[in-house]
C-alpha positions in Angstrom: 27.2 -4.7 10.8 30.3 -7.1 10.9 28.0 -9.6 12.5 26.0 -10.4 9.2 28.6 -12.2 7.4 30.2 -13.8 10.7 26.5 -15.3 11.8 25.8 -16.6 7.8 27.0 -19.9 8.7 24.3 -20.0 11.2 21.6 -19.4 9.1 18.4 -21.6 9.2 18.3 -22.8 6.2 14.5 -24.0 4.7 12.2 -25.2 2.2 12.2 -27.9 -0.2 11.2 -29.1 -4.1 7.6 -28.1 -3.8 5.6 -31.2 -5.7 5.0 -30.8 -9.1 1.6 -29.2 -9.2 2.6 -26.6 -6.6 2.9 -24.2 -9.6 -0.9 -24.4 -11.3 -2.1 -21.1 -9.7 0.4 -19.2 -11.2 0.2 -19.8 -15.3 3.2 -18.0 -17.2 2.1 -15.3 -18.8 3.9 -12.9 -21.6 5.4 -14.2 -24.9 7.2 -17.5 -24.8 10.9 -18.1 -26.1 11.1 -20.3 -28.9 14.0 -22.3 -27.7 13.8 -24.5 -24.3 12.2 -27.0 -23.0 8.1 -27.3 -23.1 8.2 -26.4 -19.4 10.1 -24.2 -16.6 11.9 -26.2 -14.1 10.1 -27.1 -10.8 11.5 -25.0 -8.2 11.8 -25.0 -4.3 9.0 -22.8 -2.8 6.9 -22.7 -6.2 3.8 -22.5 -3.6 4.8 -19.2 -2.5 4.9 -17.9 -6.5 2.0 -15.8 -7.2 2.6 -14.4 -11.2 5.2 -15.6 -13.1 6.1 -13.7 -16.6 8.7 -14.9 -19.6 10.8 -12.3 -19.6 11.0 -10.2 -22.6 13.4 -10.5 -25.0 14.7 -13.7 -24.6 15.2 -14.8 -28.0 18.0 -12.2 -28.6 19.8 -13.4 -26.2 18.4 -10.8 -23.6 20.1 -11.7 -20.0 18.1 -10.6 -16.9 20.1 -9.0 -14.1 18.5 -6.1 -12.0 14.9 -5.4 -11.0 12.5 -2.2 -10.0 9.1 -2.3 -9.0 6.7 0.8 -9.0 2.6 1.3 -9.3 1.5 -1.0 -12.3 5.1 -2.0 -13.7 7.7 -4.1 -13.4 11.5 -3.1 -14.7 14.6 -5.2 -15.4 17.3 -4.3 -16.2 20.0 -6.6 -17.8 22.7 -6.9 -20.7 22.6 -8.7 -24.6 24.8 -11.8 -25.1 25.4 -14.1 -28.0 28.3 -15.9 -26.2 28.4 -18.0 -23.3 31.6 -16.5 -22.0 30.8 -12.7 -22.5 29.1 -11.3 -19.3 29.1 -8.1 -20.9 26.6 -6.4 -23.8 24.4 -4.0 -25.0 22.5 -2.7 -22.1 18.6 -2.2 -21.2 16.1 -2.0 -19.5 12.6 -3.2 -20.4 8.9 -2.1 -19.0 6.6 -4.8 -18.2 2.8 -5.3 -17.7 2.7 -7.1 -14.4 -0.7 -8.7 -15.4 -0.5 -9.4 -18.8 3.3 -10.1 -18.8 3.8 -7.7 -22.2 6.5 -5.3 -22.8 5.9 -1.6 -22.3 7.9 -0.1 -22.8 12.0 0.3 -23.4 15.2 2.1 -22.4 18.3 1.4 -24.2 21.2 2.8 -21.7 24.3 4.0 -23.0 28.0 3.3 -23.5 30.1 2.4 -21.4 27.4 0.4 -19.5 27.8 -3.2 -20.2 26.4 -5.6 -17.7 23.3 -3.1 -15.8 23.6 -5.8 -13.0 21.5 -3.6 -10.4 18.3 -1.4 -11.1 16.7 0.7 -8.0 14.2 3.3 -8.0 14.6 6.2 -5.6 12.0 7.9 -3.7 12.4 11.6 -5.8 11.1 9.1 -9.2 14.6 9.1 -9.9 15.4 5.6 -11.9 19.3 4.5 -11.4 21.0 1.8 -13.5 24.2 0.4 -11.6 26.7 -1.2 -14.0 30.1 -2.4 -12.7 32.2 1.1 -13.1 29.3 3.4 -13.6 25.9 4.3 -12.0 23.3 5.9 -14.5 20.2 7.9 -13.4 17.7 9.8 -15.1 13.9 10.4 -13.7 12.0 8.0 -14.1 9.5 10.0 -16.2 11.6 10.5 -19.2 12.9 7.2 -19.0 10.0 5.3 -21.9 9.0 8.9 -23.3 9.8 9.9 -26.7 11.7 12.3 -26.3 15.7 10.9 -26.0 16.6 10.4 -22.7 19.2 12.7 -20.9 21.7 10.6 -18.3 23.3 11.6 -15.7 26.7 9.0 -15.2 28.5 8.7 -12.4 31.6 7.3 -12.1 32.2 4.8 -9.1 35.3 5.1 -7.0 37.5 2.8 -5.9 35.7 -0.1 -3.4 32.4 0.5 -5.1 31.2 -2.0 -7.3 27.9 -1.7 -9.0 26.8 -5.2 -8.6 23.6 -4.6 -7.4 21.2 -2.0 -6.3 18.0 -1.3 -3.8 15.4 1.2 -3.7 14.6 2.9 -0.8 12.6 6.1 0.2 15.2 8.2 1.3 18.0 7.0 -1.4 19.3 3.9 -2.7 21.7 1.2 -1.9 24.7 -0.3 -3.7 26.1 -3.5 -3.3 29.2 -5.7 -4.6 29.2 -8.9 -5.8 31.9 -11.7 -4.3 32.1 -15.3 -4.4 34.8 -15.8 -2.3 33.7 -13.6 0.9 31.0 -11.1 1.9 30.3 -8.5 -0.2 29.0 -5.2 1.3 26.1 -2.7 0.7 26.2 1.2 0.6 23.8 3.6 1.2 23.9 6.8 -0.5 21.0 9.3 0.3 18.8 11.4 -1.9 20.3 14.3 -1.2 24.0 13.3 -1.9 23.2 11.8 -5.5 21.2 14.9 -6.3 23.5 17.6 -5.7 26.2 15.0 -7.8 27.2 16.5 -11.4 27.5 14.5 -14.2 30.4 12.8 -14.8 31.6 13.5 -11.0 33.0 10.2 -9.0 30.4 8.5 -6.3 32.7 7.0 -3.2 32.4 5.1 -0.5 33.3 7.9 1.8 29.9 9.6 0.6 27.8 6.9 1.7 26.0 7.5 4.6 26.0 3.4 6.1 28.1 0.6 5.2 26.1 -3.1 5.5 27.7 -6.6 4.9 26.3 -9.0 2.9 26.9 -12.8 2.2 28.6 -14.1 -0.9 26.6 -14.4 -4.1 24.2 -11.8 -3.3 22.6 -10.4 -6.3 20.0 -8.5 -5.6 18.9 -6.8 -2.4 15.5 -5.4 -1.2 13.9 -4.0 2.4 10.6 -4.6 3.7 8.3 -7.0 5.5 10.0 -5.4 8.8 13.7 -7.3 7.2 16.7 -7.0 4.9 16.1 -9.5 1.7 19.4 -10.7 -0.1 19.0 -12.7 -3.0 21.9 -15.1 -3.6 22.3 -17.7 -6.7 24.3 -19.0 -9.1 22.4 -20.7 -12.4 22.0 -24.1 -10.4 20.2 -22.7 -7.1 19.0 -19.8 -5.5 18.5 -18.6 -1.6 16.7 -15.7 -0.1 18.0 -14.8 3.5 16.5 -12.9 5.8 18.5 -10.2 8.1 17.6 -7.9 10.8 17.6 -4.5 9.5 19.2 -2.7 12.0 21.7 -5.2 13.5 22.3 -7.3 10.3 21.7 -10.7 12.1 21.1 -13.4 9.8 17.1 -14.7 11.1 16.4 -17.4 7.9 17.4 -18.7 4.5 15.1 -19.7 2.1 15.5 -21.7 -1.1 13.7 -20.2 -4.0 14.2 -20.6 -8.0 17.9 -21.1 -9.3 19.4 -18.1 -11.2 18.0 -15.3 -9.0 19.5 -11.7 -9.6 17.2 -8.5 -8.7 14.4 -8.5 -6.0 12.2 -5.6 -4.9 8.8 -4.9 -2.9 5.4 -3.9 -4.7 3.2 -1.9 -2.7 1.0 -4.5 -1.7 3.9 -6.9 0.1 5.2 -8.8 -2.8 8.2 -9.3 -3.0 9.2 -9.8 -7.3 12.7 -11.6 -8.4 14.1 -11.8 -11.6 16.0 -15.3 -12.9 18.5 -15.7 -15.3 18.3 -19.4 -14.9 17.5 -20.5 -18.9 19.1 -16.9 -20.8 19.5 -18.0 -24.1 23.5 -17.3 -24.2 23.9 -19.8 -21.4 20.9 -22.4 -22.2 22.2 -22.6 -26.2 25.4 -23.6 -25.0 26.1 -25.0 -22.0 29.6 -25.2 -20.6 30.5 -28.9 -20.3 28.0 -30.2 -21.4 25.7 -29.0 -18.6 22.3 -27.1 -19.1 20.8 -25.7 -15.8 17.1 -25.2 -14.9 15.5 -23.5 -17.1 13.3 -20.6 -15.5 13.8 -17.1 -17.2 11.0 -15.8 -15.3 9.9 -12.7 -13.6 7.8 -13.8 -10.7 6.2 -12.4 -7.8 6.4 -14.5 -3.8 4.1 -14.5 -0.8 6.8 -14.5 1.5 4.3 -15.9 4.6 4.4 -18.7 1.9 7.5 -19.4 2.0 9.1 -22.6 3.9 
């Protein structure tokens, strides 16, 4: 799986601004933040987007960072911060119409999770929250009930970073974060995570494949026959396609700046989450500098994409 990383130089790399109107068939639905410009940013690709929802929460300083999809809802995970150095906060994840953009719903995940930077739902309707030190699951069934919700936590053992975190059938996958080099992607089945107790440590030696990925990846997803990374900073964004079972890069993408979580609905689309615009960074910029402003959930037509 070396190959990935080696071959990321050769990516194709794609796509362009799209012109200004590209974005009219997708109207922004959900409730607007009250600071920002009148308008997103234009984007590269925006003929490809087909919804596009404010994400919830914005206004208290609500910063996006992991994203699940399942039959009628959309859920990000992400982290509460009122200062623009502080990567770290009050965790959560929020529900979200996929139509009418509202909230649905919410999960407030506990100490000593303070970033939630991944979010993957595994095939048993198990939901697992991946935070830097610590993966959280719980089924997905408790998750927005009333009752309060029971976690299991399992620490992560050394060369296991919950940065990020993909849903599969059979499992999930978790990835690190690097800027400096490829990260890598684990994949722990069902079975292993389910017979874990609370509170006992998840390796690397329990995962059942090992895949590299490029540098900034922040979010992860499988389908349409390829491996999806998502890679960004709050300036740009890139989704790269691999061969699933080889890892050879096939194409790069550029899509909206700020990109963190992707994942597959059942119909094809493939939803991202931006951070690109979170209030903590937008309110004050370092050096002076704001980036594009897009804190959007949106959904792509990949055979869009150019």
């Amino acid at each position: 799986m070396g190959r990935l990383a080696r071959a990321g130089a050769a990516l194709v790399l794609a796509g362009s601004l799209a012109a200004p109107n590209a974005e009219a068939a997708a109207p922004i639905v959900g409730v607007a933040p009250s600071y920002g410009p009148a308008a997103v940013a234009d984007v590269p690709n925006a003929a490809a987007i087909l919804r596009r929802i404010w994400l919830p929460e914005l206004d208290a300083g609500f910063d996006a960072q992991g994203l699940a999809v399942d039959q009628g809802a959309v859920y990000v995970s992400g982290y509460r911060s009122d200062s623009v150095g502080l990567h770290r906060g009050p965790c959560r994840v929020v529900r979200i119409d996929p139509d009418s953009g509202g909230e649905t719903g919410r999960l407030e995940v506990p100490s000593p999770c303070g970033h939630a930077g991944g979010l993957a739902l595994g095939g048993d309707g198990t939901l697992y929250i991946a935070d830097t030190h610590m993966l959280f699951a719980l089924p997905l069934a408790q998750a927005f009930g009333p009752a309060k919700p029971q976690f299991r936590r399992f620490p992560l053992g050394p060369g296991l970073v919950g940065s990020l975190a993909v849903s599969t059938p059979d499992g999930i996958w978790l990835g690190t974060y690097r800027e400096d080099g490829p990260g890598r992607l684990f994949r722990f089945p069902a079975a292993t995570l389910a017979g874990l107790r609370d509170g006992e440590v998840l390796g690397v030696a329990q995962a059942a494949a090992v895949m590299t990925v490029p540098d900034h990846a922040q979010g992860a997803a499988i389908g349409a026959g390829a491996l999806w990374v998502a890679r960004s900073e709050l300036g740009w964004g890139t989704l790269d396609r691999f061969d699933p079972s080889s890892g050879a890069p096939q194409r790069r993408f550029r899509i909206a700046p700020g990109v963190e979580g992707i994942a597959f609905d059942g119909a094809g689309r493939l939803w991202a989450v931006s951070e690109a615009g979170a209030r903590h960074y937008y309110d004050r910029p370092f050096a002076g500098l704001v980036e594009p402003f897009f804190p959007l959930v949106f959904a792509l037509d990949l055979s869009r994409l150019e």
